[in-house]
N, C-alpha and C positions, 0 to 999 in steps of 0.2 A: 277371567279368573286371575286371582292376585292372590292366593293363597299358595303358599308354598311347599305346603305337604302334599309332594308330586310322589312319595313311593304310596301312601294312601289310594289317590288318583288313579296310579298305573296299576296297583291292585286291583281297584274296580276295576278297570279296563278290562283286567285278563279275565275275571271272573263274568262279565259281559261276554267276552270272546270265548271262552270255553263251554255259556250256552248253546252256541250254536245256531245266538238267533243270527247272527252276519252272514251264513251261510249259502243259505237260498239266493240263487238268481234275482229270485221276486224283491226279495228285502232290499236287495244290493240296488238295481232299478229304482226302486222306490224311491229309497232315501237319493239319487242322486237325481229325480225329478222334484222332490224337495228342495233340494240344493238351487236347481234351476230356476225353478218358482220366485226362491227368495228372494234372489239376486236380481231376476228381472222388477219384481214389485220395489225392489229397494233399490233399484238404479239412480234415483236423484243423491239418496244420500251418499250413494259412494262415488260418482265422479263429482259431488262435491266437496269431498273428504278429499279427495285426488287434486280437485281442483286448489285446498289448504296447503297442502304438502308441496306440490310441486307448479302450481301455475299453470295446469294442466287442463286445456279445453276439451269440455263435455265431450266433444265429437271425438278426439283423439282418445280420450280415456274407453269411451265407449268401442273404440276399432280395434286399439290395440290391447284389449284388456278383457273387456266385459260379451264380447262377441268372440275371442277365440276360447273362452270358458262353455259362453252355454254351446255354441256351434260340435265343441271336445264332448260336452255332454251328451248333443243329441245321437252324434255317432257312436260311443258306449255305448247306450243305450239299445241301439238299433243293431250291436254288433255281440254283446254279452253272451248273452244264453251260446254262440257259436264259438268264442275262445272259452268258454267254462268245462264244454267239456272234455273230458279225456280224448286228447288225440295215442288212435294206433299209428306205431311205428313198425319199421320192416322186425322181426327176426332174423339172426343169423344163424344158417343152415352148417353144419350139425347142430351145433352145441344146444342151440336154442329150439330146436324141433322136437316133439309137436310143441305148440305154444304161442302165446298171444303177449305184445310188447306193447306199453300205453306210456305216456305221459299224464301224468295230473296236475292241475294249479289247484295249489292251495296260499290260504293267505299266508302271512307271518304269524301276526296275533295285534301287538301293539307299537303303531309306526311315531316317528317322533318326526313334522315336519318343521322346517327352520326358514324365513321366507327374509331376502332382502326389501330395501326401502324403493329401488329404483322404481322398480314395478311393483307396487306393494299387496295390489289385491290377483293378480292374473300367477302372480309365482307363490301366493300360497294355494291358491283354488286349482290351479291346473294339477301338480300331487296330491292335493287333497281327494280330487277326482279318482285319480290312479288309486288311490290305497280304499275308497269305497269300493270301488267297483271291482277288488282284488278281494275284497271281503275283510278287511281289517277294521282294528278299532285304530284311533290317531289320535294324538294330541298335535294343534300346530301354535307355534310362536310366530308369529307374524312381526317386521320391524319396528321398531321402539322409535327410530327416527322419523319413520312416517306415522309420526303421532294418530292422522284423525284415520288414516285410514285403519290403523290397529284399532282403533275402536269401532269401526263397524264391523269391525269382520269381527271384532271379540263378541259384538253384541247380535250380530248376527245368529252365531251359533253357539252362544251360551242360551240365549233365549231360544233355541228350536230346535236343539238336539239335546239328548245326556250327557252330562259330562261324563259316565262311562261308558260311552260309542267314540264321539267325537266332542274334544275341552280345545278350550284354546288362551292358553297364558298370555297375559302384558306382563314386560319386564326388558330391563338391560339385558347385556353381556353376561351379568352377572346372576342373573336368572337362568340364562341360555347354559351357561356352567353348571347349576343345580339340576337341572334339568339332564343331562351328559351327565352325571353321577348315575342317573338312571339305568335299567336294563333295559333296554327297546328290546324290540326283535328288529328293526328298522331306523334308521336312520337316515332321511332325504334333505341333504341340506345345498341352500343356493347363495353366493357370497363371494367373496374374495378367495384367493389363494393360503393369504397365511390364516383366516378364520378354520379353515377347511383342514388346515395341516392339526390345529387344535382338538376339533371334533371329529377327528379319523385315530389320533391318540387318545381320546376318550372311549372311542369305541371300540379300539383292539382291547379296551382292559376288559370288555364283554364278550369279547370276540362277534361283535354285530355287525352287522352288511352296512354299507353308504354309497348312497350315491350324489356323488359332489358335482353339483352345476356353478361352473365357476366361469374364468370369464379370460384375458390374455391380451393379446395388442394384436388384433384384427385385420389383414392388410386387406388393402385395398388394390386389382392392378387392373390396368389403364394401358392397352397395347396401341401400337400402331393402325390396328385395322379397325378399333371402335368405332360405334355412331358416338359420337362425342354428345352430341343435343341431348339422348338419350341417357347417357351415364352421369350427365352431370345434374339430372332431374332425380334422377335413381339415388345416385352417392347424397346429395342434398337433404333428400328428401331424412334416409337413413342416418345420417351421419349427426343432424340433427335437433331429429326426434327424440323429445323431451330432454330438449337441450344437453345432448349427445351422452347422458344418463341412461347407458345401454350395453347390455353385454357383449353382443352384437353389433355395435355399431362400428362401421369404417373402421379404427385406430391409426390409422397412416395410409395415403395414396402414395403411391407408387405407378409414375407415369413415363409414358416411351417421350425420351426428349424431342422428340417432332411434332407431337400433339401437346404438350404443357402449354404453352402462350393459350391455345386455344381453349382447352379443358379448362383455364382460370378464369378467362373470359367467361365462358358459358357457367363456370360453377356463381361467379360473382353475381350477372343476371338472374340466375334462378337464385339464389339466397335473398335478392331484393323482390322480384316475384313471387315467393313463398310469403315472406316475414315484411315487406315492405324497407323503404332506406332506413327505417329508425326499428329494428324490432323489440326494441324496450318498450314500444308503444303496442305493439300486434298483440293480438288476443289469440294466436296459435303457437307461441313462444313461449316455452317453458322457463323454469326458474332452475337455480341452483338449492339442493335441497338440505342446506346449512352453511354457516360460515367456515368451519373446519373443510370443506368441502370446496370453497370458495378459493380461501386460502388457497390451496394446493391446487387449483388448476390455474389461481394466477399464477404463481410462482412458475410452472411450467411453460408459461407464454414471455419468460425473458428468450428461450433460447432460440438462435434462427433470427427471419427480419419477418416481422406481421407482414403481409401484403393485402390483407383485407380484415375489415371486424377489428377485435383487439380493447372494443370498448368495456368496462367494467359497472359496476355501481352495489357497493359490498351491502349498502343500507335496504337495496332490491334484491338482493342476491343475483344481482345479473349478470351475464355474460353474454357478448353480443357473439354470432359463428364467426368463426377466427379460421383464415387461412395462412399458413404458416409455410415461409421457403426456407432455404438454405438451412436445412438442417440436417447434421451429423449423426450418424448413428449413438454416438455417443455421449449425445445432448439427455437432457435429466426427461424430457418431454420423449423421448425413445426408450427410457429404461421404466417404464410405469405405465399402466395402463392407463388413456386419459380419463375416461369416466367423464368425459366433461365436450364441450361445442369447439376444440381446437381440431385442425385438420392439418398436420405436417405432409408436406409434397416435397417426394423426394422422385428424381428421375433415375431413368435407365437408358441404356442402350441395346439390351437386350434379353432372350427371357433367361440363359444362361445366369445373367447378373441376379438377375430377380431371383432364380432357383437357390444359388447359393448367399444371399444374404437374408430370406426369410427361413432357411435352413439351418441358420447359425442363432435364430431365435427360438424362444422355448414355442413348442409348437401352439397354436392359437387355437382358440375357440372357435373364429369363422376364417371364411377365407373369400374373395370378391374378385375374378374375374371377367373384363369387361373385353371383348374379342370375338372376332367373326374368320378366326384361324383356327380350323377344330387343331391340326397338328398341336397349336400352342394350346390349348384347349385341353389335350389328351395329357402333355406332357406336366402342365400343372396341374392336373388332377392324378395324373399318377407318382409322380415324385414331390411329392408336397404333403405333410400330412396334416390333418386338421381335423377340428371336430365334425365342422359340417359346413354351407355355404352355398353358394348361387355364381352360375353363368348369364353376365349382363344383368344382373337385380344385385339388389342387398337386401340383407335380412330375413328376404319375405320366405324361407324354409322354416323357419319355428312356425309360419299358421298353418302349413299341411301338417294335419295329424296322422296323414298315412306314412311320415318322413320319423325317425328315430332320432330325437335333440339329447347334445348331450356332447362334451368336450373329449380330447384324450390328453394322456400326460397332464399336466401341470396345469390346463381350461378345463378336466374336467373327469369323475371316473364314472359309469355308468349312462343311460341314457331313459328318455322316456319321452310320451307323449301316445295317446290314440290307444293300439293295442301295446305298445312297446313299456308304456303305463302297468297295464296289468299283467305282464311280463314282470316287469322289477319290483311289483308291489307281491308276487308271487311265488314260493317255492316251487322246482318243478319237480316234483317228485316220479321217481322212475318205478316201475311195477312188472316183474314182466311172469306168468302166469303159465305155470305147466300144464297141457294136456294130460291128462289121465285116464288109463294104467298104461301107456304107450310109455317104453323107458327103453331106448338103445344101449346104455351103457357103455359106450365106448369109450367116454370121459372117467368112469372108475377105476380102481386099484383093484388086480395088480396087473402095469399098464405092459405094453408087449409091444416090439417092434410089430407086430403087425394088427396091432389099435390103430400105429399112430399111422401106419401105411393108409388105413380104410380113412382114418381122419383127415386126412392130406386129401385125398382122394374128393370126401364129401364137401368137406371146404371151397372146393374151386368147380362144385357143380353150378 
């Protein structure tokens, strides 16, 4: 859709939403086995849309993308009709006896999702999931940079849904802005830091809920007691993937100086194991997904000394995985998130060190320790804060759906995923239900030291 009369559009929407056909379990199901249907019959054209944008092999498109959609699907589905209903809750004894305490979900009405380039079809379909299966209607904008992929997802579900259920806009920035004029009930947006600071000021002028999936400088730690062979297949692998075009990905190792020589070693062999000695040749090597993009993560690779990679070619958009030493916290490559295949290795001498220099950073998105010291184990996971992360792995908590994704501070505000999904895409509206003609009265006027004695009393039975 390229039409720009969005208050039209959202009119429909709510007038959809206020029949009440989104209601029902059944409907909700349905259309999200629709969704699944479509996506697997039309699998060639979008990881070859994926493969246009980013260089991006079938297989890899297909794992990290197209399998942790329908996989979120089929557990919605199997789990719906049990988070739909009213959960009871305790009563409190007096005040609330006799009487019954419930929870309800209900949807919002009409969500507006906002979806980056990196990952271009898995960060619009995963919310989009949530807000079906929450019962809402949605509009979603999908990124304008990843051109082919915006076109199948627009064509997708312009051709198989209403556009007053579910529409889905192409357009810039500056559509994205017309759009934020809008009244949502919802606002799910995934991006950057200052985009997000943009669209959370569009939406106090509504007073509308958000939930911002943002992103930070990820560390990465590397202790004394690691398998080394193991962390540096892990970090590799992660660090990476789709030419390190990840929210999640590593953003700085952070290694015990008695395992660095070793840890470079082994990270060097597997980068050549993965991607081969030339990976501008490898056909599991992503690209860079513009030249403005390009730009800015050469630029980043003056600071420090390269000790491995470092190769470029703007005309490919390529960037060969870059391991980077000696660098300062105060290098241009430490104050930005890399977004890109650079990996800075900075040492420690102990987790002390570690604690207070990731502490002094805005708190990240993930967080990577690699250790077979639970002490060290307990102590970074409880003085450290972060969005979410892995002991000895990277990344791999965004594909458990039974896990809550989602930043704090400055990576990120709300979270979702599985049921946590239809949590955020949900009001929880509170109800709580008198018994009747059973009425103690102890809580009425006019009130008497010896109400409040009997109230005291029933309180603490």
């Amino acid at each position: 859709m390229t039409d720009h009369n969005f208050n039209m559009l959202l009119e429909s929407q709510r007038n959809y939403f206020a029949s009440g056909v989104t209601l029902p379990a059944s409907f909700r199901i349905g259309q999200l086995k629709k969704l699944k249907s479509l996506i697997e019959k039309n699998e060639s054209d979008i990881t070859h849309a994926m493969k246009m944008d980013l260089n991006r092999s079938r297989t890899e498109s297909v794992i990290s993308e197209i399998l942790l959609v329908t996989e979120e699907i089929d557990f919605i589905i199997k789990n719906l009709h049990r988070w739909i209903r009213p959960k009871r809750v305790h009563s409190i004894f007096p005040l609330c006896w006799p009487g019954r305490s419930v929870v309800r979900y209900e949807p919002y009405g009409s969500v507006l999702i906002l979806g980056p380039w990196n990952y271009p079809f898995m960060l619009i379909m995963s919310p989009l999931i949530g807000a079906i299966c929450a019962g809402n209607c949605a509009i979603v904008k999908p990124s304008e940079i990843a051109v082919h992929t915006q076109e199948v997802i627009c064509r997708l579900i312009s051709e198989n849904f209403p556009s007053d259920y579910i529409a889905a806009v192409k357009g810039d920035h500056l559509v994205a802005q017309k759009l934020l004029e809008e009244k949502f009930d919802y606002v799910f947006f995934t991006g950057g830091t200052q985009v997000a600071k943009i669209i959370m000021q569009a939406a106090a002028a509504h007073l509308t809920p958000v939930t911002l999936e943002l992103g930070g400088k990820s560390p990465c730690i590397v202790d004394e007691t690691a398998n080394i062979d193991f962390a540096a297949r892990r970090i590799t692998r992660s660090k990476f993937l789709n030419a390190g075009q990840v929210c999640l990905a590593p953003d700085f190792l952070m290694v015990h100086q008695s395992r660095k020589d070793e840890l470079i070693g082994k990270l060097i062999s597997t980068i050549r194991r993965f991607y081969g000695d030339d990976p501008l040749q490898s056909q599991d090597y992503c690209r860079i997904i513009n030249q403005k993009h390009f730009d800015r993560i050469s630029a980043l690779m003056r600071a420090g000394r390269i000790i491995f990679g470092g190769s470029t070619r703007r005309s490919d958009l390529y960037i060969s995985p870059t391991l980077m030493d000696q660098i300062s916290w105060d290098a241009p490559v430490m104050q930005e998130e890399i977004f890109g295949p650079l990996l800075p290795i900075i040492t420690f001498q102990n987790t002390q060190e570690v604690i207070q220099a990731i502490k002094a950073q805005p708190k990240p998105l993930a967080l990577y320790l690699f250790t077979n010291n639970p002490e060290t184990e307990h102590e970074i996971l409880t003085r450290l804060s972060f969005g979410g992360g892995c002991i000895n792995d990277c990344v791999m908590h965004i594909t458990n759906y039974h896990l809550p994704f989602g930043g704090v501070g400055p990576s990120g505000l709300g979270f979702y995923h599985g049921q946590y999904s239809f949590k955020t895409f949900s009001h929880s509206k509170s109800i709580f239900k008198k018994t009747l003609p059973i009425d103690v009265g102890l809580e009425y006027p006019p009130y008497s030291d010896h109400k409040l004695k009997w109230l005291r009393r029933l309180i603490k039975l």
